[in-house]
C-alpha positions in Angstrom: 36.0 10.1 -7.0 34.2 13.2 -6.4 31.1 13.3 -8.6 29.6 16.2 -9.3 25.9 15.2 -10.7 23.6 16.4 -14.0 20.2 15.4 -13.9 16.7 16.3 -14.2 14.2 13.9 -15.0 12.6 10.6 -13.0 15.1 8.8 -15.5 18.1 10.6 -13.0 16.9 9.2 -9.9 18.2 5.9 -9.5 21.3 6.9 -10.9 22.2 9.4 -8.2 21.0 6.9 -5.7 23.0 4.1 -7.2 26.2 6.6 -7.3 25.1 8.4 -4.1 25.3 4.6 -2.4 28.5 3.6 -3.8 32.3 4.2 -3.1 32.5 7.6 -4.8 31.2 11.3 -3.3 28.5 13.2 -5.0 29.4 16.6 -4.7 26.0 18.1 -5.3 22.9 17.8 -8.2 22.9 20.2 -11.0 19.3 20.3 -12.5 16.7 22.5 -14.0 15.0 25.2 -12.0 11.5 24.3 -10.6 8.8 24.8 -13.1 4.9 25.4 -13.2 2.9 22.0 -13.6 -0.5 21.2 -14.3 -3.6 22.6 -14.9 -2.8 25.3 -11.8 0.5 25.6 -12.7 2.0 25.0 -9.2 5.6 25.8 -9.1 7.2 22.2 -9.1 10.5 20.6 -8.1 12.5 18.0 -10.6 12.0 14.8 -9.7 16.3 14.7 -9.1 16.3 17.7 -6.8 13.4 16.6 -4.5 15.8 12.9 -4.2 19.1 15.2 -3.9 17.6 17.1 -1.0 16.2 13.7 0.5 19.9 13.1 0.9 21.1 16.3 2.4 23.4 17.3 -0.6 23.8 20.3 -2.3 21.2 21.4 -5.2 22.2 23.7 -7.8 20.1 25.2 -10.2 20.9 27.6 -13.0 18.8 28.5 -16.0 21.7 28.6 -18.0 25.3 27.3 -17.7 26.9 30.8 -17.6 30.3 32.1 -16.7 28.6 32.2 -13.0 27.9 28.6 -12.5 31.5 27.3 -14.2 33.2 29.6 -11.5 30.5 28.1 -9.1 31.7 24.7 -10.6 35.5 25.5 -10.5 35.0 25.8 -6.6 33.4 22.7 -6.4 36.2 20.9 -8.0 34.6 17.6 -9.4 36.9 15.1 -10.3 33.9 13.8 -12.8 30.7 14.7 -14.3 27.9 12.3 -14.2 24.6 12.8 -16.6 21.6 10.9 -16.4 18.4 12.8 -17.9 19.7 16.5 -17.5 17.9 18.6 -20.5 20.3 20.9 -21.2 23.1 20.5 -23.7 26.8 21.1 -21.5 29.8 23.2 -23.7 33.2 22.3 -23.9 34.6 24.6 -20.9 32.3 22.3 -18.7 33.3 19.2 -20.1 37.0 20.2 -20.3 36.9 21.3 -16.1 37.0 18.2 -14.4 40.2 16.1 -14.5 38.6 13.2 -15.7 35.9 14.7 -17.8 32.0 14.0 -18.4 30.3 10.8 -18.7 27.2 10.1 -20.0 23.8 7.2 -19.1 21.9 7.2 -22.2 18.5 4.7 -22.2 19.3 2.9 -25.8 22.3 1.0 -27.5 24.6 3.5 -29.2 24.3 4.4 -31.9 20.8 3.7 -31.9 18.2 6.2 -30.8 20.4 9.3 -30.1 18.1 11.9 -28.9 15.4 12.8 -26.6 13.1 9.6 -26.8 15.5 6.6 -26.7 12.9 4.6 -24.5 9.7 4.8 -27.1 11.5 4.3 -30.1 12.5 0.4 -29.7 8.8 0.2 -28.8 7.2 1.9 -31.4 9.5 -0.1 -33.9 9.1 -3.4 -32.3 12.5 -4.4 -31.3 13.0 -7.3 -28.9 16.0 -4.9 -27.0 17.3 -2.5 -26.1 19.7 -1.4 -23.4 22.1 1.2 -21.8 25.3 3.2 -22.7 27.8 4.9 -20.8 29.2 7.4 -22.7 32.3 10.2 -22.7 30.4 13.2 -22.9 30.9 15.4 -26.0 29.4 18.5 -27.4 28.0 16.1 -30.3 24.5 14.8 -29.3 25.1 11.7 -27.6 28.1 10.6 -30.2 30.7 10.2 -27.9 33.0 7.2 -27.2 31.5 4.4 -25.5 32.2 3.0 -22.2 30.1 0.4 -21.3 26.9 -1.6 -22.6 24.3 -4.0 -21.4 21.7 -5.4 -23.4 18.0 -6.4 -22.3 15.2 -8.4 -23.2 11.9 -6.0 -24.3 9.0 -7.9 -22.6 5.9 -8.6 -24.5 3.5 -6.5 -21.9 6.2 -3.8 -21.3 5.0 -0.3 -21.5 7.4 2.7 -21.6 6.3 3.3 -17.8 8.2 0.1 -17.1 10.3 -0.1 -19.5 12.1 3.3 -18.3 11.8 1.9 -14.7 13.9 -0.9 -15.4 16.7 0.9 -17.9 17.4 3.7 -14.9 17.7 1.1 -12.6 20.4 -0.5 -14.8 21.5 3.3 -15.5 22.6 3.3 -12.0 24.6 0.0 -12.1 26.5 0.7 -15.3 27.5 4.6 -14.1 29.1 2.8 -10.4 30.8 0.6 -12.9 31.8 2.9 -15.4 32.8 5.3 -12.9 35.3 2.8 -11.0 37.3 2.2 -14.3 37.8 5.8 -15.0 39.3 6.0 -11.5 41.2 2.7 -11.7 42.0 3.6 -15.1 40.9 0.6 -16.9 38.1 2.2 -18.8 38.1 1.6 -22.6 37.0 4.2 -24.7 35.4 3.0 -28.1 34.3 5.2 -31.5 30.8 5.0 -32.1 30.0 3.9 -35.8 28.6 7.1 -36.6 27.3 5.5 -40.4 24.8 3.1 -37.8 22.7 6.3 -35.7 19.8 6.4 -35.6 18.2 9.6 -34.9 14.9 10.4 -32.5 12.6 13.2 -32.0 11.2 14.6 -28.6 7.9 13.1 -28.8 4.7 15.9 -28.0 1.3 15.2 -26.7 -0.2 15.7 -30.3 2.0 13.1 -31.5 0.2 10.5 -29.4 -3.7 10.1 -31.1 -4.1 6.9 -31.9 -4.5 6.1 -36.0 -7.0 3.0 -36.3 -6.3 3.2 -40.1 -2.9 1.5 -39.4 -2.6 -2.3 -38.7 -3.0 -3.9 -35.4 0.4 -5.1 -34.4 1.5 -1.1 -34.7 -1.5 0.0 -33.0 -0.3 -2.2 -30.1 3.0 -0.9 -30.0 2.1 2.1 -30.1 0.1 2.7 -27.3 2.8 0.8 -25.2 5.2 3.7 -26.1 3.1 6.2 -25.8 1.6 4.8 -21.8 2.0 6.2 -19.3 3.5 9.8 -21.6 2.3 11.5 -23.2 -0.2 9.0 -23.1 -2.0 7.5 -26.5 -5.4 8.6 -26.9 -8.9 9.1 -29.3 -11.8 11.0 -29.9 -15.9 9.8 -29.0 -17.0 10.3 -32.6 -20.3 10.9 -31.1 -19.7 13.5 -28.4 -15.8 14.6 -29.4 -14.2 13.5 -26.0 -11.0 12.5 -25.5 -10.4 9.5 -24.5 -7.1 8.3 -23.3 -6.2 4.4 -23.9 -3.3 3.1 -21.9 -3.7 -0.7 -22.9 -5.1 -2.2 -25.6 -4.3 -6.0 -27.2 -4.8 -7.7 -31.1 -7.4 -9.5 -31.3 -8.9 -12.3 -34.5 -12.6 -10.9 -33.7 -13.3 -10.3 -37.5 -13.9 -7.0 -38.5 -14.2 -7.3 -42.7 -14.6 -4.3 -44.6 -15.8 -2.2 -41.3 -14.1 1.4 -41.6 -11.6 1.5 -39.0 -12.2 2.9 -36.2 -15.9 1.1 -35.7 -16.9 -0.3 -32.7 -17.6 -3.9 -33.8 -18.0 -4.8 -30.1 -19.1 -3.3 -26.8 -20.1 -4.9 -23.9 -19.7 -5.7 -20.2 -17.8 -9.1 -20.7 -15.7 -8.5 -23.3 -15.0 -4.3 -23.5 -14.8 -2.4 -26.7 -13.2 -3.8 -29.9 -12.0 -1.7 -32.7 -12.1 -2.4 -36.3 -8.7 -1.6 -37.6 -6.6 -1.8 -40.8 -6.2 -5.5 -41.0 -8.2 -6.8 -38.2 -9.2 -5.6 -34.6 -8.3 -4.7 -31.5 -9.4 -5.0 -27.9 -9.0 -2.0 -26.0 -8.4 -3.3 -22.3 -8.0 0.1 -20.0 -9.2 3.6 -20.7 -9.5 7.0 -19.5 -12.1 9.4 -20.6 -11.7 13.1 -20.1 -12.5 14.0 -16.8 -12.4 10.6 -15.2 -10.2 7.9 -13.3 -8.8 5.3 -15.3 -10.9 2.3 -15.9 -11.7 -1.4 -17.9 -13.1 -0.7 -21.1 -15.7 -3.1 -19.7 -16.5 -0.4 -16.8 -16.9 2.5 -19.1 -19.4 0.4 -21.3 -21.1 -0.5 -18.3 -21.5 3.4 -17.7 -21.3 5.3 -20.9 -23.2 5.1 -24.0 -20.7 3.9 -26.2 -22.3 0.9 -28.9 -21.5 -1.6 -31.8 -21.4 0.8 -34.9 -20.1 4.1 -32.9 -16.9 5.4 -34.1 -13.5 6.7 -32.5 -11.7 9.1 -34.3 -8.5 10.5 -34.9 -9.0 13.5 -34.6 -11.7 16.0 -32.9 -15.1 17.0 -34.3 -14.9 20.7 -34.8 -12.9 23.4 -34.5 -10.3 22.2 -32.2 -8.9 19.8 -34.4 -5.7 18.1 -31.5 -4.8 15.4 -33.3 -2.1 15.5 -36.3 -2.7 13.2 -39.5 0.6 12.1 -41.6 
């Protein structure tokens, strides 16, 4: 079939590559237009457009999905839409152009986690799995009929990094699937039980300071979802710097009454431990403001950081970053 392709985000990649690679034709990549990024704000390609040009097909790229682009899309003449990470919400005279309609790769098992962060929430809620859907496309938020399925295992050490590695790679496989029993018309369509969704917010950068009034088993979780983005993180209480924590692990060091958020431990064999709402934890790597990424034990070996300092939730002063519930 001829594919015509929506995506945006890393998430899109191996899914155009796994389609791109298959029996059918991609027709061309529709994504977002290239945005500043980073502290200089250098005008950036989406990860899907810099693969899509890698493989010599056609790039589009329209701010909105105007009256122009569905004439641009009526010459094009897909016999499907594919979406994999696009960003942009598609109306009904898009998904009504193509013969066979839109389908859809969503990272979670429908109906759970509809919406924009369907990778951190099985982590931050401590589910053993999760999985993929393949979807019909609807103008309902990721409420459409389901095609396919597949299940996986949520490792112990998996981070959302990894975690979204592994469910784009399966993306891939499921949309090649998916799309070769719309064309052999096997594909069964099934109603999602819309009494069992489950419902997710985009997640922001202030949503990611760490709370070390909460127990250690969330903590954990936590900063697995939130590693590598937004990226979990804490303030010095002694200086006010951020500090970014990207893996951290429970521990039974005995904190006792301490007020959470002491250091009950810092040295250069063991790292920093944290008292916390029912216990401690170790924080293993670490990235202060300004610096490269390091062991906890490495930053105590440079930093003056001591048993009985605190980290905070939020910022000394002013520029308070860090939300409280």
């Amino acid at each position: 079939m001829r594919v015509l392709f929506f995506g945006t985000a890393e998430f899109g990649v191996p899914v155009l590559q796994a389609v791109f690679n298959s029996e059918h034709t991609v027709t061309g990549a529709v994504t977002n237009p290239d945005r500043p990024v980073g502290r200089g704000l250098k005008l950036t390609q989406p990860p899907v457009k810099m693969e899509a040009l890698r493989m010599g097909l056609p790039v589009y790229q329209p701010e909105r999905l105007d009256d122009a682009f569905f004439m641009k899309m009526r010459d094009i003449s897909p016999d499907i839409g594919l979406v994999a990470a696009y960003g942009k919400l598609i109306k009904k005279k898009f998904l009504d152009l193509p013969q066979n309609g839109f389908i859809n790769v969503h990272p979670s098992l429908l109906p759970l986690y509809r919406g924009p962060s369907p990778v951190h929430q099985p982590l931050l809620r401590g589910d053993s799995t999760t999985g993929v859907t393949i979807i019909r496309l609807t103008e309902d938020m990721d409420a459409g009929p389901v095609i396919l399925q597949e299940e996986t295992s949520i490792r112990s050490d998996e981070n959302a990094g990894a975690l979204h590695d592994r469910l784009a790679l399966l993306g891939g496989k499921l949309a090649v699937r998916g799309l070769g029993l719309i064309k052999e018309d096997r594909a069964e369509f099934r109603e999602q039980d819309n009494s069992k969704a489950v419902y997710c917010k985009k997640i922001h950068k202030e949503d990611a300071c760490i709370r070390w009034d909460r127990p250690a088993e969330e903590i954990v979780r936590f900063v697995r979802a939130m590693t590598p983005y937004p990226g979990a993180y804490t303030f010095s209480g002694n200086d006010g710097r951020r500090i970014k924590v990207s893996d951290v692990a429970e521990v039974s060091f005995g904190s006792g009454d301490t007020v959470p958020g002491t250091v009950i431990e810092a040295s250069d064999k063991e790292g920093i431990t944290v008292a916390v709402q029912d216990g401690s934890v170790r924080i293993i790597r670490l990235a202060p403001a300004g610096s490269r990424r390091m062991t906890s034990q490495e930053f105590v070996m440079g930093a003056s950081v001591e048993k009985g300092d605190r980290l905070v939730s939020e910022q000394q002063g002013p520029d308070r970053d860090c939300k409280q519930d």
